[in-house]
C-alpha positions as CSV (number, residue, x, y, z in Angstrom):
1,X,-49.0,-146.9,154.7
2,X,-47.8,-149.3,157.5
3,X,-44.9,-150.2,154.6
4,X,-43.9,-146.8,154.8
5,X,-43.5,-146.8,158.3
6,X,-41.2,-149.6,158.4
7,X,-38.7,-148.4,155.8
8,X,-38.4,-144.6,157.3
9,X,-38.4,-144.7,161.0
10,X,-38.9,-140.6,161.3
11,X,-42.5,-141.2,159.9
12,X,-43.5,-143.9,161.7
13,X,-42.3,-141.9,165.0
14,X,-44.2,-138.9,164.3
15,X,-47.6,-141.0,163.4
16,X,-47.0,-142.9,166.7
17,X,-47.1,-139.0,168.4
18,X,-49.9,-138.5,166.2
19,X,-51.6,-141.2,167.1
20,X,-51.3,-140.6,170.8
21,X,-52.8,-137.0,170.9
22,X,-56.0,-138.0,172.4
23,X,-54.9,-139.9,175.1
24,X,-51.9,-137.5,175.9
25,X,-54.2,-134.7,176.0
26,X,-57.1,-136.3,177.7
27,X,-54.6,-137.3,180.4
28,X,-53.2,-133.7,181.1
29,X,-56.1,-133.8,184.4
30,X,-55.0,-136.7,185.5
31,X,-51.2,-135.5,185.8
32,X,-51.9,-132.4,187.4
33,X,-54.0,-134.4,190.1
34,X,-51.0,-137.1,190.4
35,X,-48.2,-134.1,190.8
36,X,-50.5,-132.0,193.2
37,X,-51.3,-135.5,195.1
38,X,-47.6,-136.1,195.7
39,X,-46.8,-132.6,197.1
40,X,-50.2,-132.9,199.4
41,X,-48.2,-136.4,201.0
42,X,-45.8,-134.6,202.0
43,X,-43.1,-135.2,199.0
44,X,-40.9,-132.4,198.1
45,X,-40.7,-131.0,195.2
46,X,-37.5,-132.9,193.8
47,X,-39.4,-136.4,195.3
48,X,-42.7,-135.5,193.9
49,X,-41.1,-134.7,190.5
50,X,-38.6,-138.1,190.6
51,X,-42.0,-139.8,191.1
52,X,-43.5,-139.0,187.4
53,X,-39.9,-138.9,186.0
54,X,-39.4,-142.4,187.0
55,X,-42.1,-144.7,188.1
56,X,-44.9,-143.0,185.5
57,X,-47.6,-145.0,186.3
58,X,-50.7,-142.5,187.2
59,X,-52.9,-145.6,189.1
60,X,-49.7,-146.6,191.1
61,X,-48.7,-143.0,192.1
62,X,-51.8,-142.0,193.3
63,X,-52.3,-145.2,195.2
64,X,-49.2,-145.5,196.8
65,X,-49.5,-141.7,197.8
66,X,-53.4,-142.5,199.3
67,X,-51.4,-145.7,201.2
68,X,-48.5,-143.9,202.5
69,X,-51.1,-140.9,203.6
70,X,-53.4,-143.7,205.5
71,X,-50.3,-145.3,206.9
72,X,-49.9,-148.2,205.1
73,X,-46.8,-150.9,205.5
74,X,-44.2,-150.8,202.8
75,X,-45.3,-154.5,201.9
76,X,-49.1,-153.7,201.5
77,X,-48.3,-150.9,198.8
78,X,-45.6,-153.2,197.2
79,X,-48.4,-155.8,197.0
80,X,-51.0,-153.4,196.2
81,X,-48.8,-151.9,193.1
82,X,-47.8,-154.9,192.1
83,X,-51.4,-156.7,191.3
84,X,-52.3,-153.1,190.9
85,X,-50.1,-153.0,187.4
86,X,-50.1,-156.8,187.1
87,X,-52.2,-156.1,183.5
88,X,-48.4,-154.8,182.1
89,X,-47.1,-158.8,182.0
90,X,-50.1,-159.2,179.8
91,X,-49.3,-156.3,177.4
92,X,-45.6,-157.6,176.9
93,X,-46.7,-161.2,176.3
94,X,-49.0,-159.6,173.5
95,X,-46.5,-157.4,172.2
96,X,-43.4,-160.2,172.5
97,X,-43.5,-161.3,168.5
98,X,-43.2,-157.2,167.2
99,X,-40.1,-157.2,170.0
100,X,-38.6,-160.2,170.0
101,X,-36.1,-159.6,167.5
102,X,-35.2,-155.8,168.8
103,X,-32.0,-155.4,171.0
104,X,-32.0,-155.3,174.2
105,X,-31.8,-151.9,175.0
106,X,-35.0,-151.3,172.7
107,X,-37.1,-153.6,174.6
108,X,-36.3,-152.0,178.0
109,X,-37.2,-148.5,176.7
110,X,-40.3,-149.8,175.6
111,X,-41.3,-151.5,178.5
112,X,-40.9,-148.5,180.2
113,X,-43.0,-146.4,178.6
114,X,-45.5,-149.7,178.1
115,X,-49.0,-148.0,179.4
116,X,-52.4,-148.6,179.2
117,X,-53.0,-145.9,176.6
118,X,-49.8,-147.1,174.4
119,X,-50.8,-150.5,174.7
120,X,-54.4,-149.3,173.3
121,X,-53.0,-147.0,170.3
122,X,-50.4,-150.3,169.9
123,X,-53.8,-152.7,169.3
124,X,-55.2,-150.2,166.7
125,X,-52.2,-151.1,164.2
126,X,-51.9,-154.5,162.1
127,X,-47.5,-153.8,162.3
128,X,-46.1,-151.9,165.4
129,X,-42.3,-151.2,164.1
130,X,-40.4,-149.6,167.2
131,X,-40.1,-146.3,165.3
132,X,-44.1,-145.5,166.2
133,X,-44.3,-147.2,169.8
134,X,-41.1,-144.9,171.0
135,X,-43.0,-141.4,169.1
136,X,-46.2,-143.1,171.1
137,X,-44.8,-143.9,173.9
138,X,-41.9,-141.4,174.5
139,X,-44.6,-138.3,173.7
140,X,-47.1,-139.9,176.5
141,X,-44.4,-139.8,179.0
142,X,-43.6,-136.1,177.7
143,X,-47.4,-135.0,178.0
144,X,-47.1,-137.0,181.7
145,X,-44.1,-135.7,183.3
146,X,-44.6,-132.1,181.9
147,X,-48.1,-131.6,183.7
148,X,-46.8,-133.6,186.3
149,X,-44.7,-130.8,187.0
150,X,-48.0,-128.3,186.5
151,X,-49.6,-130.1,189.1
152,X,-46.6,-129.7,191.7
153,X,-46.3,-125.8,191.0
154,X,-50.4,-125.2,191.2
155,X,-50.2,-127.4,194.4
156,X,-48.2,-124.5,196.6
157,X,-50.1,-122.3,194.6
158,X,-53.5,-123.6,195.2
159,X,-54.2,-124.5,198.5
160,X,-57.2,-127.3,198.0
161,X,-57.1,-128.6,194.1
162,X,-58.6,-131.9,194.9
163,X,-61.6,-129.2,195.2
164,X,-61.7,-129.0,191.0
165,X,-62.5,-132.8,190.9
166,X,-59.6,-133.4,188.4
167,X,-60.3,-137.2,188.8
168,X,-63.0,-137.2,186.4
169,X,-59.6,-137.5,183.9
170,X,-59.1,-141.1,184.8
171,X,-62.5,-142.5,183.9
172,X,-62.6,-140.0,180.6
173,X,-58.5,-141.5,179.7
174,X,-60.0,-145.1,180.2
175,X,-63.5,-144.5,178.6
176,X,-61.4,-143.3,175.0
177,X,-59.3,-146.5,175.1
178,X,-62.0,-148.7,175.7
179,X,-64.1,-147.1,172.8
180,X,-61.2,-147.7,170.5
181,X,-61.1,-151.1,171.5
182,X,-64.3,-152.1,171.1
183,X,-64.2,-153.5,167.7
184,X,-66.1,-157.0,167.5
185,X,-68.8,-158.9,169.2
186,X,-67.0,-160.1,171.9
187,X,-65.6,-156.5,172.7
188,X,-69.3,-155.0,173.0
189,X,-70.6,-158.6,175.2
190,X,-68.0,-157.8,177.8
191,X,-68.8,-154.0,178.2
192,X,-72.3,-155.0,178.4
193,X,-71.4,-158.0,181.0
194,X,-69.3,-155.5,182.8
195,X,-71.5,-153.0,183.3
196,X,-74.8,-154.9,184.3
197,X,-72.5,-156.5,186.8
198,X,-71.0,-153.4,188.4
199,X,-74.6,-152.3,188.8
200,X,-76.0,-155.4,190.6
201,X,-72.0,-155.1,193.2
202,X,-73.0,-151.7,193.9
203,X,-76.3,-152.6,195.0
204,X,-75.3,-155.4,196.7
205,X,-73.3,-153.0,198.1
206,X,-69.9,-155.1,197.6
207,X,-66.2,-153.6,198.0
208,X,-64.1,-155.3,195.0
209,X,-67.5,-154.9,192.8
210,X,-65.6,-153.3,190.6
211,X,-62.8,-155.8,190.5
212,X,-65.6,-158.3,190.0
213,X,-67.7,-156.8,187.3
214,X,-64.4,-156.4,185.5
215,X,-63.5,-160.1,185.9
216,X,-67.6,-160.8,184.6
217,X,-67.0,-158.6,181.3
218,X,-63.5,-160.8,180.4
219,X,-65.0,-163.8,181.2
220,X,-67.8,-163.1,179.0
221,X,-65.4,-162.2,176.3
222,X,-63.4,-164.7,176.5
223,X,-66.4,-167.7,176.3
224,X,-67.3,-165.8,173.3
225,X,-64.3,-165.5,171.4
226,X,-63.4,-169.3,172.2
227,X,-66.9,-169.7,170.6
228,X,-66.5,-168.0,167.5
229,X,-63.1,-170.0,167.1
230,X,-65.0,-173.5,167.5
């Protein structure tokens, strides 16, 4: 199958947009929330919209919103974005020997469209030709920018839609990768690690307990997996 792929680039896109279908659509919440979020700061329409058409990071947009509502400094939400995202360095250096060899211009599209969820779908394949990471990546961004859009038009239209709770879309997007990824001992140890320690933050009643509990589960992963090397 994965030969297949690389000979006829039209296949391999479509099974990377196949591929993506339950992340794109589990995501559809989460980009009505960010477009509604941006209109409720006080964006306009054409500046909410530019927002998903050209930063498309759902984290970072509705953080930098929260921060520019609270009155934040310009250097707090740079620095805030940029640890915020920091995980993206890591998913280029694992993805750098499939893109090494692609031209230039390929490996700036797909660092755009470089997410979470392609990043996960990316990890499920043994080959990742460019053909099914742009039909991953480049349907994601569709499925993105298009409820984006939703989310701007129901926002003059509804008056409260942080009222339907849409947020629930973010942990449900997260909690389908992670299930994916979970494919080997030290997957499941750091889960486990993670969250017995975000119960014990929480009632220790610590602020960056979930930062913590997160760094707990890869630590725990990572003493394991050096284990089952030795």
């Amino acid at each position: 199958m994965q030969q297949s792929i690389q000979e006829r680039p039209v296949l391999g896109f479509w099974r990377g947009v196949r591929d993506m279908l339950p992340l794109a659509v589990a995501v559809i919440p989460w980009g009505i929330l960010a477009g509604s979020a941006a209109v409720n700061a006080g964006l306009s329409t054409l500046q909410a919209a530019g927002m998903s058409v050209l930063v498309f990071a759902g984290a970072a947009q509705l953080v930098s919103l929260s921060m520019v509502m609270a009155g934040a400094s310009i250097f707090s939400i740079v620095m805030t974005i940029f640890f915020l995202t920091s995980q993206h360095f890591v998913y280029a250096l694992s993805l750098r020997s499939a893109a090494a060899e692609w031209p230039l211009i390929k490996r700036l599209c797909l660092g755009f469209l470089l997410t979470d969820e392609l990043y996960a779908t990316a990890m499920l394949k043994s080959e990742r030709p460019f053909a099914y990471l742009l039909g991953a990546g480049f349907s994601f961004y569709l499925c993105w920018v298009s409820f984006s859009m939703a989310g701007i038009g129901l926002a003059h239209a509804v008056p409260d839609l942080s009222a339907l709770h849409l947020e629930f879309s973010i942990v449900a997007v997260f909690l389908v990768m992670a299930v994916l990824l979970i494919q080997n001992r030290a997957a499941v140890a750091g889960v486990m690690a993670s969250a017995a320690a975000i119960l014990l933050f929480s009632w220790l009643q610590l602020e960056a307990g979930i930062l913590l509990a997160g760094l707990c589960g890869m630590l725990v992963s990572a003493l394991i997996d050096q284990g089952a090397e030795q």
